[in-house]
N, C-alpha and C positions, 0 to 999 in steps of 0.2 A: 530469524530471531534478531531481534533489535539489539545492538553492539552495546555492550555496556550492561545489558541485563544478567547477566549474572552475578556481574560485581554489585548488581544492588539489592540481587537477592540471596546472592550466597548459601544456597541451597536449603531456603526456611520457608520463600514463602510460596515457591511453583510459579515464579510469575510466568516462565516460560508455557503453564499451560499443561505439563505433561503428567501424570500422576506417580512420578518420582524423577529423582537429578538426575542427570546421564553422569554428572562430573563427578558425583559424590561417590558414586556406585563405582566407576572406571577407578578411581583414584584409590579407593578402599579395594578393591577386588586387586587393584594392584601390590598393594600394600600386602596384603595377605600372601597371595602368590609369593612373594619378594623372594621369601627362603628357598625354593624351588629351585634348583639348579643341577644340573648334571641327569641324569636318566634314571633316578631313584627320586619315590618319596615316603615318608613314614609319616604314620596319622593314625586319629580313630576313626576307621568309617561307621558313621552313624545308627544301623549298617546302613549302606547305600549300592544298591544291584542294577547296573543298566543292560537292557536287552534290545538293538535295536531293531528293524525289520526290514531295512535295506537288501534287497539279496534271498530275503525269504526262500527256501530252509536254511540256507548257510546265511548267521547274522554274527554282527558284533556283538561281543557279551564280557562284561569285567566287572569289577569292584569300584566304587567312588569313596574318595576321601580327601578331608580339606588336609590341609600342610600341619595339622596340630593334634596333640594328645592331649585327652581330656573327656571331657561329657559333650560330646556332639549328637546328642539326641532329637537337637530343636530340629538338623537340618534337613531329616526325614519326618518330623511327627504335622503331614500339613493340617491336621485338626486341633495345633495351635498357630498357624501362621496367621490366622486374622488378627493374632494380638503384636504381629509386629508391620511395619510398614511394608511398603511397597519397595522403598529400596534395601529396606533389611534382606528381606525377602531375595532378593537378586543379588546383594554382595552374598550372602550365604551357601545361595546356591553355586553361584560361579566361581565359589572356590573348592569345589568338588572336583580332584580331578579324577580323571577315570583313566583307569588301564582297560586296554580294549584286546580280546582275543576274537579269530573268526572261529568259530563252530558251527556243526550243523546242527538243528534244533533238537534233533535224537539221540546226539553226542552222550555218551558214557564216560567220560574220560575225570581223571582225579580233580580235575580244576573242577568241573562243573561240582563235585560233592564238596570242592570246599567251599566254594559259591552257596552251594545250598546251606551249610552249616554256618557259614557269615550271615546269610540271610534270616535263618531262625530266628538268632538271638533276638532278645528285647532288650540289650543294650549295646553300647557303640563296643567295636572290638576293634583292636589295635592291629595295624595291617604296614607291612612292607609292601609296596611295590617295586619290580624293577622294571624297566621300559628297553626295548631293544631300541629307542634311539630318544633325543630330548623330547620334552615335551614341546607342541605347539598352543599356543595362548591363544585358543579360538572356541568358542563357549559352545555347547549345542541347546540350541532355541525350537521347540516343537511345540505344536498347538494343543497339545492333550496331556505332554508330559511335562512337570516342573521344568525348568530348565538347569543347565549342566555347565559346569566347567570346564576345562581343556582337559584333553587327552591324548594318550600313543600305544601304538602297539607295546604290550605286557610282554614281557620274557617271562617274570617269574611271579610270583601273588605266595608269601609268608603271611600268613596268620598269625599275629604272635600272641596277643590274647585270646582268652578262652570264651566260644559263646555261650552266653546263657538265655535259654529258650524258656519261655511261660509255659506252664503242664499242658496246656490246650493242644500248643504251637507242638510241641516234642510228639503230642500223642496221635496228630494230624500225620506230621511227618514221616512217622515212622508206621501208622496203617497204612499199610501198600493196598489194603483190599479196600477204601475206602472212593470213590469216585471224587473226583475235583469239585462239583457241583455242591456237594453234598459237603466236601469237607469246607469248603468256603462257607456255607449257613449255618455252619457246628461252631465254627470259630467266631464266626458274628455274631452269633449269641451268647458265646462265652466269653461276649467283651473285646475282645482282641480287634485293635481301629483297622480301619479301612483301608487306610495307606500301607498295613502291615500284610496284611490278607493279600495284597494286590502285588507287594515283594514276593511273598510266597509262591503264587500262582506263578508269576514272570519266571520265576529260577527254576520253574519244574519241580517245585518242594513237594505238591497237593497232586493226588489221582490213583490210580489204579498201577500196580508195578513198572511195566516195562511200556504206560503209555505216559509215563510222565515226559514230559517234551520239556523247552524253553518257550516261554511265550514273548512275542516283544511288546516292551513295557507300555507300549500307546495300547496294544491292543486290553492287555490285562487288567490295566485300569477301567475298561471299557467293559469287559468281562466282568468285571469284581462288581459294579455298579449296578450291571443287566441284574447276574445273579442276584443278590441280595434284593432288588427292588422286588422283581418277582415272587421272589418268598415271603415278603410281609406283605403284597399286595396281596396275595392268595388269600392270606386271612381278615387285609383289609375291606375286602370285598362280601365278607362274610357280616363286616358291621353295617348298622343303620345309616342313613343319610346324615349330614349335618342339619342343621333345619332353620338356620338363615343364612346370608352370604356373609361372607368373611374374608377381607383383603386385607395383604400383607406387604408392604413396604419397604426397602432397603435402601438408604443411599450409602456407598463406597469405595473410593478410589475410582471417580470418577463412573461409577456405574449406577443404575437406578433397578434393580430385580425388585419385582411386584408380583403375587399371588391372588388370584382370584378364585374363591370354593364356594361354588351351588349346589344346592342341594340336587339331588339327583345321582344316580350310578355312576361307578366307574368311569371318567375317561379323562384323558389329559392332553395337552397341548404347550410345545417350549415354542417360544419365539424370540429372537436376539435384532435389533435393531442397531445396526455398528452406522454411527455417523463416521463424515468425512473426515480422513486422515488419520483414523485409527488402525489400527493394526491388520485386519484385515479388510479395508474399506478405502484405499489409495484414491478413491475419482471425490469427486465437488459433491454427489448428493447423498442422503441417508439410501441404507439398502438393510431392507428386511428380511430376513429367512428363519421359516419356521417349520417344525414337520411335528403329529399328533399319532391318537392313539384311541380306540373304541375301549369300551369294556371287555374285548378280546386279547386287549394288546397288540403290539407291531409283529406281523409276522417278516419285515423285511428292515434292514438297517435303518436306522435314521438319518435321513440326508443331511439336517444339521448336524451330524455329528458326534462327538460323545459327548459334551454337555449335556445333550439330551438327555441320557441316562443318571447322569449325574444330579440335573435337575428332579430325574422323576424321584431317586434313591430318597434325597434330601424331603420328596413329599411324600413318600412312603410311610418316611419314618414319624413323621409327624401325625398323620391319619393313625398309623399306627398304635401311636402312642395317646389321641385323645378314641381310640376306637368308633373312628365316623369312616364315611365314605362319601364321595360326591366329584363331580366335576371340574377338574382343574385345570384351569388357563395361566402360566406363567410365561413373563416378559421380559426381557430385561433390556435396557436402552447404555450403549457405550458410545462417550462423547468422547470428544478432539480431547487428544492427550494421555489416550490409553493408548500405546503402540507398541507394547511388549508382549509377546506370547508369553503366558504365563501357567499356562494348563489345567486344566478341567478341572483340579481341586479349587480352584479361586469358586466356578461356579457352586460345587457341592456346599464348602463350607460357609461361603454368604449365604445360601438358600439356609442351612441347617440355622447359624446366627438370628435370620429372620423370623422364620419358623419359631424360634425361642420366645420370640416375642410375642407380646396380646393383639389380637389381630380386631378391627374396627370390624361393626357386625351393622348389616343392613335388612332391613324388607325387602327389597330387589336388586336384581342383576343392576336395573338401569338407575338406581340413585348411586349405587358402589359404583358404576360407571362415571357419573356427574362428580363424585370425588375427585378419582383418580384423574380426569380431567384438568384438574388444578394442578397435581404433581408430576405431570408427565410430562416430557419437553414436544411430543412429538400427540397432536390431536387424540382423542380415544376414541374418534371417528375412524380415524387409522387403522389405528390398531384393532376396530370390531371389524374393518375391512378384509383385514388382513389374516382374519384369523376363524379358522373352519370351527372351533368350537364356539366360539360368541355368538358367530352368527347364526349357528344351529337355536341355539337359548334365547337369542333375543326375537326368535322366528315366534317362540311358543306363546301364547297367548299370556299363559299365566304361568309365573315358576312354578306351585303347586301343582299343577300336573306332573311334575319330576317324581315327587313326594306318595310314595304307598301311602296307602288310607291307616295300615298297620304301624306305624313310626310318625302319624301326626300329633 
């Protein structure tokens, strides 16, 4: 970085390139921290539950809480974080700290029920921590989960306010004969956000008596996403085709997510394109990775990762919701200057914002192709190279053979 740029930009205009300050965010997260001293802190956790997976069955598992009493609602609800920036987003979270206990994921013990009862609530509850020694100021950064602020081994975890749960949440929690699967698509429908569902799951709140476990939090977001997409796929599949193509657009914080829907059955395909120097992409040239899906579904994980799910969740819900069905190809391009893991919500909730939007309608794959073209940094020659479902569509003669003779 060129010496003197930051005094010229003073953390307004990114001249550094990055898609937020590193100094604003350090300076601020410091700031907050400040009060923190000695081996106790008092707050409202938002709520906020971390489960790690280190060690699987024996993981870390506490309470998170920033240093303040008040409405700390924002700093768990990521289905409003796209209305705040990118460094909002990171001093918020990195003022979380967490008490950390080792437990095995089968654990019974009185911590884990009040973990689950902090967890319930749908609003912040006011929490003591004590720490069996200082805290250390070192944030946790993971690819799938928001990121965290510092933590120490918990001695004690005081509740001191009271939770209050939405009738849904109380009535999930406390049917022991309800399966996890099951209670996760009861409470999706009864409104209750995504991010909330996936606390639940993590603490072992949702399932069948004595198989409630701990899940660790990368995994249950991943969980929460599978779940739900599958259930409204089920009935998305039951609707008509679209019956022209329809692409969808996003540029933010340095990213460019695009959706492509043809008419045709069921099937889907993520692909992530991380240029150089972004956060998973350390070497000189762009690197692509993408993995798909038939009208069967995956019967094995997705090698991209949990994005993937999170991408499909976000087109589920959309199909869903205008009652079509068809073939979906999404991509998304990260340029120089994304370099913070930020977690699989950033992809949900830009796919979802997109989605919200009116999508440009074409006669074919290949003029919707000659568009995107223009807004893509990286050739759409590429990207049909690169991608099992394009190439399958632009194989077929004519899109209308996708299309039943009964939905023309």
């Amino acid at each position: 970085m060129r010496r003197g740029l930051c005094l010229l930009c003073r953390g307004t205009k990114k001249l550094c390139g990055l898609a937020y300050c590193p100094a604003l965010v350090v300076k601020r997260v410091e700031a907050r921290l400040s009060p923190v001293r000695g081996e106790k802190v008092e707050g409202s956790s938002p709520p906020s539950i971390f489960v790690g997976w280190r060690g699987y069955p024996k993981v870390s598992v506490g309470p998170a809480t920033p240093p303040l009493v008040g409405d700390t609602a924002i700093y768990e609800a990521q289905e409003k974080w796209l209305d705040l920036t990118v460094d909002e987003v990171l001093e918020m979270r990195l003022t979380l700290i967490r008490g950390v206990s080792k437990l095995e994921v089968k654990d019974r013990s009185p911590l884990i029920y009040r973990l689950q009862e902090l967890a319930i609530s749908s609003r912040p509850v006011e929490v003591e921590v004590k720490f069996s020694k200082p805290v250390v100021l070192k944030p946790l950064l993971d690819s799938r989960s928001p990121p965290l602020g510092p933590g120490a081994l918990m001695e004690r975890l005081n509740v001191v306010g009271e939770p209050k749960p939405l009738r849904a949440v109380e009535k999930a929690y406390y049917d022991t004969d309800l399966p996890a699967v099951d209670a996760v698509v009861e409470l999706y429908r009864a409104g209750i956000p995504v991010s909330h569902i996936q606390r639940l799951f993590s603490v072992g709140a949702l399932g069948v008596g004595r198989r409630r476990r701990l899940v660790p939090t990368r995994w249950s977001i991943t969980a929460v996403d599978d779940t739900v997409s599958k259930a409204l796929l089920r009935e998305v599949k039951e609707n008509p085709f679209v019956n022209e193509v329809l692409v969808f657009a996003r540029k933010y914080a340095k990213n460019l997510f695009v959706a492509i829907i043809v008419p045709g059955a069921w099937s889907f395909e993520w692909m992530e394109a991380w240029f150089p120097h972004t956060t998973w992409n350390r070497g000189n040239s762009v690197e692509i990775e993408g993995d798909w899906e038939g009208y069967k579904g995956k019967s094995t994980y997705a090698s991209i990762g949990g994005c993937y799910y999170s991408a499909r969740l976000a087109t589920a819900e959309y199909l869903y919701r205008v009652r079509r069905q068809g073939a979906v190809v999404l991509f998304r391009e990260i340029y120089e200057g994304f370099d913070v893991p930020i977690g699989v919500w950033f992809v949900r909730e830009n796919l979802r914002r997109m989605f919200s939007s009116e999508p440009l309608r074409f006669d074919s794959l290949e003029e919707a192709l000659a568009y995107l073209d223009r807004i893509t940094r990286l050739p759409i020659t590429l990207w049909a190279s690169k991608s099992r479902l394009l190439k399958a569509l632009l194989s077929q003669r004519k899109i209308k053979e996708y299309i039943e003779p009964q939905v023309m």
